[in-house]
N, C-alpha and C positions, 0 to 999 in steps of 0.2 A: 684932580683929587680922587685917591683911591676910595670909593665906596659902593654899595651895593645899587643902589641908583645907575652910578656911573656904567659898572659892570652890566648891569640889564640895559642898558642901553649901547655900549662896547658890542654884547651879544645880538644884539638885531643888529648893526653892523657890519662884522663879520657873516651874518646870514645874508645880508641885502649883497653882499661881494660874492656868494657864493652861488646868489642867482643870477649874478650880473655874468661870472665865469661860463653859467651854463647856459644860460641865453645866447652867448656870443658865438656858439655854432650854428644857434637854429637862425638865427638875423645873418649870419654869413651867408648861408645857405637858400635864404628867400631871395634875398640880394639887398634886404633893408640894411645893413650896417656898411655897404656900399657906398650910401648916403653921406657925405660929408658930416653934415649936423648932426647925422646919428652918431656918426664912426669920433669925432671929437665928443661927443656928451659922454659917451661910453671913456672913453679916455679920462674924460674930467672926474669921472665917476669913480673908476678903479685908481687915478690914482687919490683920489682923494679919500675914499674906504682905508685905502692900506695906510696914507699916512695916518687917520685918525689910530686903527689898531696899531699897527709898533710904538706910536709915540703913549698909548695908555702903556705897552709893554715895557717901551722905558721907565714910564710911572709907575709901574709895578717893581723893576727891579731900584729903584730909589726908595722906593716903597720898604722893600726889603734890606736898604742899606749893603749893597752889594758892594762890590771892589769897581774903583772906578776904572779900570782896563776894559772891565764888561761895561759899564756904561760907555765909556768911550768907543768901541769895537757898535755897538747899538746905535750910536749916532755919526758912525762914518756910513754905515748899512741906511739909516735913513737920508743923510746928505746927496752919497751916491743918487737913490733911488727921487729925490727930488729934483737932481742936477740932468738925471736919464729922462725923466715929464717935461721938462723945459725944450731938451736936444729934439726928443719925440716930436712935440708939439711944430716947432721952428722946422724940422726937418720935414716933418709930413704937408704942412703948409705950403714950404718955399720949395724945395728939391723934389721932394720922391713924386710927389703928384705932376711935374713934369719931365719925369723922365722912363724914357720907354723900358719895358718889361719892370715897370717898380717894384712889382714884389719881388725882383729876384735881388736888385739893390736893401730893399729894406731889409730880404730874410740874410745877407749879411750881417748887414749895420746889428740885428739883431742878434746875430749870435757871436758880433765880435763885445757886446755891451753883455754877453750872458755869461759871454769867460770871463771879464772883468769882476761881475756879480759873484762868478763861483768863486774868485778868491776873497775877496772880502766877506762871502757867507763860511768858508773855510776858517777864517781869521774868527770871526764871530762862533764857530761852533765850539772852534778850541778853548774862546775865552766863556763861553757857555757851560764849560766842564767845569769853571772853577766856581762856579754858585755856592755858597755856604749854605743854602735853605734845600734842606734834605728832599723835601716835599716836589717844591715844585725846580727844582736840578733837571731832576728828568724830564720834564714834562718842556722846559725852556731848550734842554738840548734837542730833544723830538722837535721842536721845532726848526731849529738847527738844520738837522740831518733832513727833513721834509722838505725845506727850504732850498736844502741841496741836490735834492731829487728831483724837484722839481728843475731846476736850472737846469741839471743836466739833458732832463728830458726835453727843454725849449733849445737846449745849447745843439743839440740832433736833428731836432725836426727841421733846418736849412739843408744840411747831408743828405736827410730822406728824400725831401721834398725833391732834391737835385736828382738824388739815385731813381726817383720814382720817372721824372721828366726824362732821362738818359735813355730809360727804359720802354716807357710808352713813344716816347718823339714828342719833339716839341711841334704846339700847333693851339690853335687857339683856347684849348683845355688848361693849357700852362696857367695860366692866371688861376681859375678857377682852383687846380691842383694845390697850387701853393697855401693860396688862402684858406683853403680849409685845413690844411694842414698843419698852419701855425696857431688857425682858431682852437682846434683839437688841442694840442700841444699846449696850448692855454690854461685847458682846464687842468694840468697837473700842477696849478697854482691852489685848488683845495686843501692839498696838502696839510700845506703851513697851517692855513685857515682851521681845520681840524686840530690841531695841534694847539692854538691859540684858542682855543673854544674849551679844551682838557684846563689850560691854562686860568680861565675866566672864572670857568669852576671849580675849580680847586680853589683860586682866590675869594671866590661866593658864601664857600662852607668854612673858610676859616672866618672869614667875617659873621659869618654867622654864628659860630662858637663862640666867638668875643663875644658880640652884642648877648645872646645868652646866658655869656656868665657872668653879666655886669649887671645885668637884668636879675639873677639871682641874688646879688648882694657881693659884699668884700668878703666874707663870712664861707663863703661856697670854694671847696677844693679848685683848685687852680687858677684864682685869683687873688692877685695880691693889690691891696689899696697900699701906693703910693704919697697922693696926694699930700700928707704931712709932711712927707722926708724932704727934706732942703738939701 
């Protein structure tokens, strides 16, 4: 349910995601996220942040009675990204933890699942332009396009991390290189995050206008009582 409740809570949320993005360099970096139970809690974490945000987002564009192409395009984008936590999860478990040099295995698997993502965030951007709600149009395509920045920027960081390894030689730093390179690469998932927080609040002051001018009476310019008409 869309309401201002929901929304202040929606918004720590999105903040709790956005420390979890920037933490994940400094725990690589210690060698805590190393940790199995850390490295899955962190997983369970992010993905379960982002499903809660897009699915209020969905509930925002029903909210708004959008055309159902954008909600459809909005829950192939969450499918996908529920269907990618599952592979994650079974993969990192069963395969990649025994198999030698796994981060160079995973920074594949990863950027063969982030060209997948960029078309269907392409597909979603385009149906992101047909919003009827003047307001928050833009603010839903910014996410769009952030969303797609971001991708591109994790779709790179396996290229880099290769070109970086080619460069220096490989040797027991390889692992090391890798991982933080994809941690980094990471954080250009704030993006969205920003974009859906422009989002929250936009939706916050219009809700606020409403309940203000129903608080003023039926009597008050730009409010009109219905409740009679059949």
């Amino acid at each position: 349910m869309i309401s201002l409740k929901s929304i202040r809570f929606i918004i720590f949320i999105v903040f709790l995601k956005i420390v979890l993005l920037l933490l994940n360099p400094f725990l690589d970096a210690t060698g805590i996220a190393t940790a199995a139970y850390i490295r899955y809690l962190f997983t369970i974490l992010f993905i379960a942040t982002f499903t809660i945000i897009v699915i209020y987002l969905l509930g925002i564009l029903k909210f708004l009675r959008e055309e159902n192409d954008i909600l459809i395009a909005f829950k192939v984008f969450i499918g996908f990204e529920l269907i990618n936590f599952v592979l994650n999860m079974a993969l990192s478990m069963l395969v990649f933890s025994k198999l030698h040099h796994s981060y160079l295995y995973v920074g594949y698997y990863y950027g063969i699942i982030e060209i997948i993502r960029f078309v269907i965030l392409v597909y979603l951007s385009i149906q992101l332009t047909r919003m009827q709600d003047p307001v928050l149009k833009s603010s839903f395509v910014f996410f769009g396009v952030a969303s797609l920045a971001a991708c591109i920027i994790v779709i790179i960081a396996p290229f880099y991390a290769s070109y970086m390894i080619n460069y220096m030689g490989a040797g027991p730093h390889t692992t090391n290189i890798m991982r933080h390179i994809y941690s980094y690469a990471g954080m250009a998932n704030i993006l969205p995050l920003i974009a859906v927080l422009i989002i929250l609040n936009q939706m916050k002051d219009r809700l606020n206008y409403v309940e203000e001018t129903i608080k003023k009476g039926p009597f008050f310019t730009g409010y009109e009582d219905n409740s009679e008409k059949k």
